[in-house]
Structure formats: C-alpha cells, structure tokens
GUKOL-758668 format. One record per residue (C-alpha): residue in one letter; x, y, z. Coordinates in steps of 0.2 Angstrom, whole numbers, plus 5000, padded with zeros to 4 digits. Example, Ala and Ser with C-alpha at 12.3 -4.5 7.8 and 13.67 -1.06 7.14 Angstrom:
a|5062|4978|5039
s|5068|4995|5036
***
This chain:
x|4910|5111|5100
x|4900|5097|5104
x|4894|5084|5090
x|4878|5085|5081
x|4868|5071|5074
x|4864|5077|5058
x|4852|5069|5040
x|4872|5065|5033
x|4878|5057|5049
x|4862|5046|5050
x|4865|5043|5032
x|4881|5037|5035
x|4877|5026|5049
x|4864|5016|5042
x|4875|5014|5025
x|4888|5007|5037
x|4876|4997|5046
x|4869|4989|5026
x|4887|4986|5024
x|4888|4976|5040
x|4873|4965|5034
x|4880|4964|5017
x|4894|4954|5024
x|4883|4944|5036
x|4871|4936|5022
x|4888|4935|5012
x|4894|4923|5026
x|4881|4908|5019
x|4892|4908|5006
x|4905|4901|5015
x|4896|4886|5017
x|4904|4878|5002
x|4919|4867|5005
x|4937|4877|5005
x|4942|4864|4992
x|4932|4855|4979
x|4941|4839|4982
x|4931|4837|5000
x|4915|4838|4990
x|4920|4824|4976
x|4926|4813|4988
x|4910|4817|4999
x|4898|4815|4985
x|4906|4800|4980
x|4904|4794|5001
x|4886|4799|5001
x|4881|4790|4986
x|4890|4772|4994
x|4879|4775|5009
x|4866|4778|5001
x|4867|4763|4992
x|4870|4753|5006
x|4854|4759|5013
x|4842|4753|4999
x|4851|4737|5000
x|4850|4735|5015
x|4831|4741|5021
x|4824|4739|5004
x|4831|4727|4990
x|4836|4707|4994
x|4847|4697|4985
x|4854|4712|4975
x|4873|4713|4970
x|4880|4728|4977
x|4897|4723|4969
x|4888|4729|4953
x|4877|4741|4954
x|4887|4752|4968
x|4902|4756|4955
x|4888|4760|4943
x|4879|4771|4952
x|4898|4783|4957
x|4903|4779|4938
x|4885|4788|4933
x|4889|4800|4950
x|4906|4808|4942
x|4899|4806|4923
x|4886|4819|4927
x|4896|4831|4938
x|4906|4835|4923
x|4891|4835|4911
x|4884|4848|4923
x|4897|4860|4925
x|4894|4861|4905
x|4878|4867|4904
x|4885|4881|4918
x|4887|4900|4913
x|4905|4901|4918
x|4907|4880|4915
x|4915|4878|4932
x|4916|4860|4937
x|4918|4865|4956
x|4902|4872|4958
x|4894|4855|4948
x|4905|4846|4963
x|4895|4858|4977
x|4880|4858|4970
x|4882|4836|4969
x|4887|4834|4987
x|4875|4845|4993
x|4860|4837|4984
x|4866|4818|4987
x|4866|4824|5005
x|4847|4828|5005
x|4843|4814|4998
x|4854|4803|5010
x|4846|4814|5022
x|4827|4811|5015
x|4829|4792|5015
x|4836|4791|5034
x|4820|4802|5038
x|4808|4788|5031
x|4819|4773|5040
x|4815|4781|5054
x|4800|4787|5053
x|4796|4768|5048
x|4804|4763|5064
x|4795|4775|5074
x|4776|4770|5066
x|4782|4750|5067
x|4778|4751|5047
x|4787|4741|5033
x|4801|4751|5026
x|4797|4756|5007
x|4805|4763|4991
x|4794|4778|4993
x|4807|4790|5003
x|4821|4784|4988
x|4810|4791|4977
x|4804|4806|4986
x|4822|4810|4990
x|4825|4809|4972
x|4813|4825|4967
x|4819|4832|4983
x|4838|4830|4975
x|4831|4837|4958
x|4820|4853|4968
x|4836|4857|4973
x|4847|4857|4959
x|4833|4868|4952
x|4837|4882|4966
x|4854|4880|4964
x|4857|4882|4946
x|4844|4896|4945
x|4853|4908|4957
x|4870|4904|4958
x|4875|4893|4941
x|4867|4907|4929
x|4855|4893|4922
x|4838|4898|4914
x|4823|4891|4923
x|4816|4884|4908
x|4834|4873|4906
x|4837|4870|4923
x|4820|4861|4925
x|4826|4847|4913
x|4844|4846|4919
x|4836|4844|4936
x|4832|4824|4934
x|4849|4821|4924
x|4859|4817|4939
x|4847|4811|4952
x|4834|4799|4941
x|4851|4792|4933
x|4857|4786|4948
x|4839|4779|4954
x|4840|4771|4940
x|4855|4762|4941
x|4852|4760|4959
x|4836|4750|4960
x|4830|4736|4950
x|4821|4738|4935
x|4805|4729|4942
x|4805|4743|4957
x|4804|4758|4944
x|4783|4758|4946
x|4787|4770|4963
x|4791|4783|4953
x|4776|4786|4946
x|4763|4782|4962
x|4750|4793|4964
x|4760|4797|4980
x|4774|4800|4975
x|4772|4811|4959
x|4759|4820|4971
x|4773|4822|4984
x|4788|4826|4970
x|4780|4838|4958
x|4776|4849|4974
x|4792|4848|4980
x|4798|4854|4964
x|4783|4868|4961
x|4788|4876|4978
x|4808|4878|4970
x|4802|4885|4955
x|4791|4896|4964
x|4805|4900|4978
x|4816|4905|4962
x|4804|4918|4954
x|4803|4926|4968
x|4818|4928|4973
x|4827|4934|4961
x|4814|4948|4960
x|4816|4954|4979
x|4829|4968|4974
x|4818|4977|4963
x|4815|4989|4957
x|4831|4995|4958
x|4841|4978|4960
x|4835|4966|4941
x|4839|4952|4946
x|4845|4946|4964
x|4851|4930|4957
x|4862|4939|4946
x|4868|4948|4958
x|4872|4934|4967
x|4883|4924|4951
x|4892|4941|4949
x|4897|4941|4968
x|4902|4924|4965
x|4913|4926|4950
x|4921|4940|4955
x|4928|4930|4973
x|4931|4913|4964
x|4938|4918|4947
x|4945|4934|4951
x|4933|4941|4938
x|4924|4958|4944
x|4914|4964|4927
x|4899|4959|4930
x|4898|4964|4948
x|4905|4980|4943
x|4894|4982|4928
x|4878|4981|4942
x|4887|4991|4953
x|4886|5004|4938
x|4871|5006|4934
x|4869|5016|4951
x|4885|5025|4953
x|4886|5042|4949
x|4899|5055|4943
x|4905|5067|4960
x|4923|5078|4963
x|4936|5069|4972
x|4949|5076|4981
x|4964|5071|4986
x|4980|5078|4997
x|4996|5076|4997
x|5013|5082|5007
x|5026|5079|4995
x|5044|5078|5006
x|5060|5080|4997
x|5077|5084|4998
x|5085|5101|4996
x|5091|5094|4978
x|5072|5089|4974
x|5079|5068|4975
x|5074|5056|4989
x|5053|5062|4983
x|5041|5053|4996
x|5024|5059|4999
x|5009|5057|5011
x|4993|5056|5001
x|4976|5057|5006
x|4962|5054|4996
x|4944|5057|5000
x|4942|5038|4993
x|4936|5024|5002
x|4945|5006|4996
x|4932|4994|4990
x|4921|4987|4991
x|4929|4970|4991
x|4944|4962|4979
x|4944|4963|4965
x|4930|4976|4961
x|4935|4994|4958
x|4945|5002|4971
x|4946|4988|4981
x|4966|4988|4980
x|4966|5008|4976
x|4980|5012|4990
x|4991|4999|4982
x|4988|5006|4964
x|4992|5022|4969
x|5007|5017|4980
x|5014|5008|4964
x|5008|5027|4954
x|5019|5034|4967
x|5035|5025|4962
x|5032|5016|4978
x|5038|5030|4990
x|5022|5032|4997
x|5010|5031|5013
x|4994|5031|5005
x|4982|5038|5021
x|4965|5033|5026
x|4954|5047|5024
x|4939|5052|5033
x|4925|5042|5023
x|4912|5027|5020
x|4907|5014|5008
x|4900|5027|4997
x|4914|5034|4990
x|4920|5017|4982
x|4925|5016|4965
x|4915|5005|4953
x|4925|4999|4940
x|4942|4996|4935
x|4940|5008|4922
x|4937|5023|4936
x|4952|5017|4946
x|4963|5022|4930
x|4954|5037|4927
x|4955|5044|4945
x|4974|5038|4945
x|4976|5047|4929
x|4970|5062|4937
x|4982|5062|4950
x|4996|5068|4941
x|4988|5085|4937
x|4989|5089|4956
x|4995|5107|4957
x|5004|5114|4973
x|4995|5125|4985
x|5008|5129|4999
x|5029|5123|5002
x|5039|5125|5017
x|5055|5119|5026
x|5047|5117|5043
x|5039|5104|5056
x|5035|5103|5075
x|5037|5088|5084
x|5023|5077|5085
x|5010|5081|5100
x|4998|5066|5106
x|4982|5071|5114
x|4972|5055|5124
x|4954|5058|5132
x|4946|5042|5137
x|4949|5030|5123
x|4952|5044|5110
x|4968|5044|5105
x|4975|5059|5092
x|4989|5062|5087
x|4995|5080|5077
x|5010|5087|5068
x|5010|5106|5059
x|5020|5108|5043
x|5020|5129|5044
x|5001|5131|5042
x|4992|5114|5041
x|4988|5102|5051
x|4991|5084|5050
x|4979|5073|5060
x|4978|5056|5067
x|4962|5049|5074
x|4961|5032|5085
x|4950|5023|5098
x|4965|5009|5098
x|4964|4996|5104
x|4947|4998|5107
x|4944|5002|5087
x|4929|5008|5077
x|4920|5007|5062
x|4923|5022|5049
x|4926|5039|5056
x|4911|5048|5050
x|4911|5062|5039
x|4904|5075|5054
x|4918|5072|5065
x|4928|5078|5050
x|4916|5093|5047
x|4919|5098|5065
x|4938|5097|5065
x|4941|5106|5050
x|4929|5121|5056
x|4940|5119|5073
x|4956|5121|5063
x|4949|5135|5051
x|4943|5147|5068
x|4964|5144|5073
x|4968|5149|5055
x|4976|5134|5049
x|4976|5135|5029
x|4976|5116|5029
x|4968|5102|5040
x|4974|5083|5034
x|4962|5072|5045
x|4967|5052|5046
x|4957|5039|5051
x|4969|5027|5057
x|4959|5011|5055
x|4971|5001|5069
x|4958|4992|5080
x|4944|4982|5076
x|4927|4988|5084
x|4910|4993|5082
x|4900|5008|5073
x|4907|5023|5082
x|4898|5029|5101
x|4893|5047|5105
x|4903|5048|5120
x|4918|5043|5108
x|4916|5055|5096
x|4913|5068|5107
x|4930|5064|5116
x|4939|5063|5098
x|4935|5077|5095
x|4940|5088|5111
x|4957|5076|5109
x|4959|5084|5090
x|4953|5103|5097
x|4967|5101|5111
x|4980|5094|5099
x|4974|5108|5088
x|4978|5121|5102
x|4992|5112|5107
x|5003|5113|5089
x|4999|5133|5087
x|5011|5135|5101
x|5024|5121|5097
x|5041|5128|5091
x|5045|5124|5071
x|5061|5115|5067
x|5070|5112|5051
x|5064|5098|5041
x|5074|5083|5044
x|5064|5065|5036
x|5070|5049|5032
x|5060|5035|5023
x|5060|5017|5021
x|5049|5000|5016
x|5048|4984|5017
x|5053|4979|5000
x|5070|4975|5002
x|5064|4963|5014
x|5052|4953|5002
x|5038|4951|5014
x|5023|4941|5009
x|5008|4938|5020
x|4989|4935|5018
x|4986|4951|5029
x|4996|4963|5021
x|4992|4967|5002
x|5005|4976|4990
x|5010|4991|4998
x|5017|4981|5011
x|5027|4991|5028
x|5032|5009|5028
x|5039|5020|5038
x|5044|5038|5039
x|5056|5047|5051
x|5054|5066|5057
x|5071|5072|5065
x|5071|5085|5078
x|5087|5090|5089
x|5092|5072|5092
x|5073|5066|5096
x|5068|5055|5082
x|5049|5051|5081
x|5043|5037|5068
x|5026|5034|5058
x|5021|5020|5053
x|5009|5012|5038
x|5002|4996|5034
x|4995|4991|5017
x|4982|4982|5027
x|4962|4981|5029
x|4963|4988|5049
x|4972|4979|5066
x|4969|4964|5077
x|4964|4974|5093
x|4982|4976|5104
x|4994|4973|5090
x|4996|4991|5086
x|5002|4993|5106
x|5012|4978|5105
x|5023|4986|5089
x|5023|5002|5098
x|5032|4996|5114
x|5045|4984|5105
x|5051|4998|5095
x|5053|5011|5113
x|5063|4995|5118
x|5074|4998|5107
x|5076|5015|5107
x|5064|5019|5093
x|5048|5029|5096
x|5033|5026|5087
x|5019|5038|5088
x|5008|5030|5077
x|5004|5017|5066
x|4988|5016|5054
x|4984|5005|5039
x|4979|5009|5024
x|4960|4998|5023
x|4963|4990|5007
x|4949|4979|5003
x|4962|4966|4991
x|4965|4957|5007
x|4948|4948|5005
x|4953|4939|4991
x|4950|4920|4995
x|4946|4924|5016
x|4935|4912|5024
x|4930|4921|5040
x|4914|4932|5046
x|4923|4948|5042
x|4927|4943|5026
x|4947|4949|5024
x|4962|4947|5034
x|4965|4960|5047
x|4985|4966|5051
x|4991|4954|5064
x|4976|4939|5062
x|4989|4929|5052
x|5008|4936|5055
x|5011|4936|5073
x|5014|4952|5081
x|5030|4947|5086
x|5035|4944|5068
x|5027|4963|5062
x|5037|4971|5078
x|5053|4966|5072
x|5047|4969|5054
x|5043|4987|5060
x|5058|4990|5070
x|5069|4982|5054
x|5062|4996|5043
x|5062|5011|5056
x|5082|5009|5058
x|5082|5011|5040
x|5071|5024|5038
x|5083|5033|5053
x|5099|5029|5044
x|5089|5038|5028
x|5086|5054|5037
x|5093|5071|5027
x|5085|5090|5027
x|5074|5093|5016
x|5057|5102|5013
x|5037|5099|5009
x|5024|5105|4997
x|5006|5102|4998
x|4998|5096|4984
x|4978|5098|4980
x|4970|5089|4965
x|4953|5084|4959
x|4946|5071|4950
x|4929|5069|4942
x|4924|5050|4944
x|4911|5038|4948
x|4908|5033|4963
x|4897|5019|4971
x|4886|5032|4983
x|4873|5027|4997
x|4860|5019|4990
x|4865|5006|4981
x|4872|4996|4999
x|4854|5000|5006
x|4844|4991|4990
x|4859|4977|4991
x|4856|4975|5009
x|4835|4974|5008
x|4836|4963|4991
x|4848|4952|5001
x|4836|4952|5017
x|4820|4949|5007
x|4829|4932|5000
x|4834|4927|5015
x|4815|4929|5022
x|4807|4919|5007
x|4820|4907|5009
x|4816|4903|5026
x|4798|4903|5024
x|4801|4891|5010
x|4813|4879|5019
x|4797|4879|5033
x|4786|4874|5020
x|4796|4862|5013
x|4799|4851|5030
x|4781|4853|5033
x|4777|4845|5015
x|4791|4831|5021
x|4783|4827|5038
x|4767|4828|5030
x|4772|4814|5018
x|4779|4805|5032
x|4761|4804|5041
x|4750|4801|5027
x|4761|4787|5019
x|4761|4776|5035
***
C-alpha cells in the first residue's frame, strides 16, 4: 500500500513548516542578555564611553569627575522609573531596553566622528544630539511592542531617559543643538518613522491575529514570568471544541496490585512551557499515580491544548475510560528495519502495539496519513486494536516520501510478522527513576521509565523519557550499554513534552534528551532502572482502555496566521531599519 499525498497531509505539512518558522522568528528574542546584570553593568559601560567621547572630540576644559557620575546616577535613576510605567513593572526589561538604546546612541556618535574624519570636517555636537532622538525613536519601538506601553504614553516616556542624560552630559551653553533646524528636522523623522513602524506592525496579523504586539508581550510573559494567561487567552479565541481520544493498556497483577499502564493520547504536548498542554504527559503521568509511560501519539501542533483550564478538563475526562478488551497474553517483541525505518511491534491477543523510528536519523512529527494507512493495514489482518507510536528519538527534518513509504512496509511486515508469533503468558515488571532523584534540564517530571516483558528466560525492556525527542545516536548508545550487560532494549521513545522549553536559549528552543546529561550518564541511569524493572517481574494480565474527551484544541490555523503576522513584521522591520540608515547616512552627507 503505497503513501498518498492527500489535502490532510499537505495541511499537516505546512502547519509543521509554520511551526518551524514560529521558532525561527522566536529566536530574535534571544537577543537579550541571559542575565540582567550584563545589561546594567553594560549600560552603565556604554554611558562612561560615551562620556568620554563628548569630552574628548567635543567639549574642552569640562570636568569629567563631575558630570560623568551624574550622567550613570541619572542612568540607573530612570531604568527603575521606567520599569514603572511597564505593564508587568519588570525592571529587567527597563535594563534591556537601556543598554540597547545607549548602544545606538554610542553607536550614532562613533558614525559622526568618523564620518568627520573621513570628510576632514570639525567634529560637532550635532551626532550627540541626533543619537539622542535616535535613543528616544527606539525606546518608542520598544515599549510599544514588547513593554505593553500605549503609543500616546510611550511618546512622552521616550525623551525621559535620553534628553536627562544630555542634559547632564553637555554644558548648558551647548543646549542650542537641540533645537537646530538640523537636527529637529533629522530627529523628529527619526521618531515619525518608529511611530509609523509601530502602527503598522502591530496590525500585520490581522484580521485574525489584533494585535501582533500583543502577541508578542503575551509570548514574552508567558517564558519570563512563567505566566501563560494571556498567551492562552489569544490562543483562545481560535481553538475550537473536537473529540479526543485516548488509549490505554492497563497491566496488572493477577491480584489487580502492581497497576501500570501505557497510555496513548491523540494529544500533541504544547505548544511551549507553560501554555496549555505543554507538560500534558507529565500531568497525566502524575493522574496515573506515576506508574505510567505516557506515549507519543501520531499527531501535530493542532491538537494542542489551549489553556490550563482544558488540561484539567481532558484530565478530568480520563478517569471515565471504560474497558474495550482484557487478556493474559503477549508475543515477543518483533523489529522490522527497511532502510532507515525502524518498527518495532508487540500483540496483546488482538491489538497491535507499534513503534515507529527513523533513529538516529529522526524526523519531524509522523503524519497522521502514515497512521491512516497502518491502521487500515492492521484492520484488513483483523486486528481489533492498532496502538501507533511515534517515537520522537532522533532529531531530524519534516519527514521524506521515500521514508514514509519504507515505514510503512516496515509496520505492514511487523504486522505480518506478529499474526504468526506464538502468545505467552503475561509476565511484566515495571520501574522509574524516582527512587534515584534525578534532576536535569532535559528531562521534565516524568523523568525514566521502564517496563519489562518476560518470555521463557528472554527478557526484552522498553524504555520512556519524559523528554522533548533525542540528541541523534544517543538512543543507540543507551541501547548497546544495556546488551552489555545482559539487558536488551528494543526501544526507547520519549514522551515530547514541551516543559523542557522553559528558560532554553538555543535555536530549537527546548532541551533535547542527551544535549545536557551525557549519554554515558542516561545509559547507566537506564540500565540502573531496567534491573529494577527485571527484579519487579510477576504474571499478570492487560485491559485496554478507550475513552473520549470533548476539549479545545489549538487546530491549524492559528500557527499559519501566527507565522504570516510574524513574517509580515519582520518584513516592515527590515524595510524600516533600510530606511532608517539611509536617513542616517543622509544626515551624515548633508551636515558636512
């Protein structure tokens, strides 16, 4: 059965490909200092060389002792003063926005003592006090899109900072160069173009998107203060309510003790910590008594919770899951590897339990087709039940054709393959990694588990991360310590949590399993776990469990209209920044 590129699979691609521009624009954010120390302190350096700089090219026989203290004194006054009059009142962001704007000022005045070099001219105040409206133009951009300041107010906080320091900087007498003709001409255009740039900007996501600066301070706020309801209060607005389902294989014991269970929800975690589901397979590991793998199902950015408020409702739902089949049986694991596809496959009686893998190559999001496909497959071999993982263990790129198609012979042979295999007793044994109190920035809650299926002295492990995918090899790595030492690890697959993002400074935006804890370090961790999970090991039997909820859900088109509105600033902005330099090379020219 070969794959077939249908309206829902180009949908899904091109909301995975908005997703992947999502976090590319969402990597200028980055741009900020990690700490808001480095920008007081650079602030406070760029102010002293600016100083320095008038003193030196500009203003003879002035006292630096004295006015230099004043101008930092005036410097750290006004960062607080500003972080007042911000919607959230957040004093690093006053720091940011202070060391960035001293910069271009710095910045302005070097361009005019060259420029004054280059054209053998007189150095003059003029470039002091065009880099002064330039400092205040910016502020005005700043405070508009990311502070949450009105236009109206952000036009009169724009001088506080900037004129105070001039004016404690140069000499009373000097003042007239404010108001040139020149340089008013110069400045107010340099401030027009920011207003301007603002307007317009903040309208390039509608109709559907308000306010794109908004948007912006709710990003903001959600990964600086850990604060997601105003990001999720936009996200909202174009959710919509849809079915969800959700799997489970509940193992017990013969005495109904030792309950641990295999869940698969058609859920995607997201879209980034804290908003909505972002930690959902922690949530629901935690709902689960922690005694469970929480699977990664076949499924995109779409089906994102919005809210906090859905997580609880889904989570709520989940208890009403009503059994469908029980048994007492297993076959032993078969593996199935075409090219880079890599599937693994265990039957419980009648259903089918898939694992799906391009490692270590990796991949984006299995889509949905692939699992259309499978699930017809499994149907035409009279399977009641086909659970499809995606494994999320290697980091790659948006899926290929050639790899889809070879996933899904891999799943049709593995398919073939467990109709034949011989079913055993049910032997299982479980463990985690909480008795071993591990803590690392790319594993969230959930933390290590791992289950052991026992058939006539061959024991065959599975393993789980709470983690957002692999660092390409490290899944190979774990597996081949552990045959080391006599353990046998078929697979291992992570659950894609999205509260791994929290506080990451990277271009992918979150940790992946194995980019911060050596491998080394995990393998042992793994192996640790599996020994206990063996000594664990008892009979027992399996129900599967089918539920559905009625929830929100993100759905497609809200990561297309983020994407464009976040495209469309990024053009103005660039056409604006070409304007602006052209206005400053411009004053450069006509001023000598």
């Amino acid at each position: 059965m070969g794959y077939r590129t249908t309206s829902s699979s180009v949908n899904i691609m091109s909301d995975s490909n908005d997703i992947q521009n999502i976090h590319r624009r969402y990597t200028l954010t980055l741009i900020n200092p990690a700490s808001f120390y480095v920008s007081l302190c650079g602030s406070i350096a760029v102010a002293s060389i600016i100083s320095f700089l008038c003193f030196n090219n500009y203003i003879q026989n002035y006292e630096i002792l004295y006015h230099l203290p004043a101008v930092v004194g005036v410097l750290l006054a006004i960062q607080y003063l500003d972080s007042r009059f911000t919607k959230h009142k957040e004093y690093s962001k006053s720091l940011h926005m202070s060391f960035f704007g001293n910069t271009l000022w710095l910045i302005t005045i070097v361009g005019g003592i060259i420029g004054s070099a280059i054209l053998s001219k007189e150095s003059t105040l003029f470039y002091v006090a065009i880099g002064m409206f330039i400092f205040s133009s910016f502020r005005i951009g700043i405070m508009t899109t990311t502070l949450g300041v009105s236009m109206k107010k952000a036009c009169v906080l724009c001088f506080i900072q900037p004129l105070a320091m001039f004016l404690v900087l140069i000499p009373i007498e000097m003042w007239s160069v404010l108001y040139d003709v020149q340089s008013l001409a110069f400045g107010i255009a340099f401030l027009a173009v920011a207003v301007v740039w603002s307007y317009f900007t903040n309208r390039s996501g509608l109709p559907v998107i308000k306010s794109t600066h908004k948007l912006l301070q709710a990003y903001l706020q959600s990964v600086s203060q850990n604060d997601p309801s105003d990001m999720e209060s936009i996200i909202i607005e174009t959710s919509k309510p849809s079915n969800i389902s959700t799997s489970q294989i509940r193992f017990s014991t013969n005495d109904d003790k030792n309950d641990f269970r295999m869940i698969l929800p058609d859920l995607h975690p997201g879209p980034f910590h804290p908003v909505g589901g972002s930690d959902i397979p922690h949530k629901i590991y935690k709902t689960m008594n922690s005694s469970a793998m929480v699977l990664h199902s076949i499924s995109d950015h779409s089906l994102n919770l919005p809210s906090q408020q859905d997580v609880q409702d889904y989570l709520q739902e989940l208890s009403k899951s009503h059994v469908s089949t029980k048994g007492v049986t297993c076959t032993e694991p078969v593996t199935v590897q075409i090219n880079k596809a890599h599937v693994v496959g265990i039957r419980l009686d009648d259903t089918a339990l898939l694992f799906l893998s391009l490692s270590p190559h990796g991949m984006e999001d299995v889509p949905i087709i692939i699992k259309t496909e499978i699930e017809q497959i499994a149907k035409n071999r009279n399977f009641q039940h086909a659970l499809i993982v995606d494994t999320h263990n290697a980091m790659g790129g948006e899926i290929s054709q050639e790899d889809s198609q070879d996933l899904l012979t891999a799943a049709k042979n593995v398919l073939d393959i467990l109709i034949t295999k011989t079913n055993h007793p049910l032997q299982y044994g479980y463990a985690n990694s909480q008795s071993l109190n591990i803590q690392s920035n790319d594993l969230a809650g959930g933390g290590i588990g791992m289950l052991c299926l026992t058939f006539d002295q061959k024991k065959y492990f599975l393993c789980w991360a709470d983690a957002n995918n692999m660092e390409n090899g490290v899944r190979e790595k774990i597996i081949t310590h552990l045959k080391n030492n006599g353990c046998e690890l078929v697979e291992m697959f992570t659950s894609d949590t999205h509260s791994t993002t929290m506080g990451v400074r990277n271009r992918n935006g979150y940790h992946e399993l194995g980019s911060v804890t050596k491998p080394e370090r995990l393998a042992n961790w793994c192996l640790s776990i599996a020994k206990q999970a063996e000594k664990n090991t008892a009979s027992g039997k399996f129900e599967i469990l089918e539920n559905s909820a009625k929830v929100r859900v993100m759905g497609t088109g809200i990561f297309e209209h983020l994407s464009r509105a976040l495209d469309n600033s990024l053009k103005m902005t660039q056409g604006f920044m070409v304007l602006c330099t052209g206005i400053f090379l411009l004053s450069i020219f006509l001023w000598f």
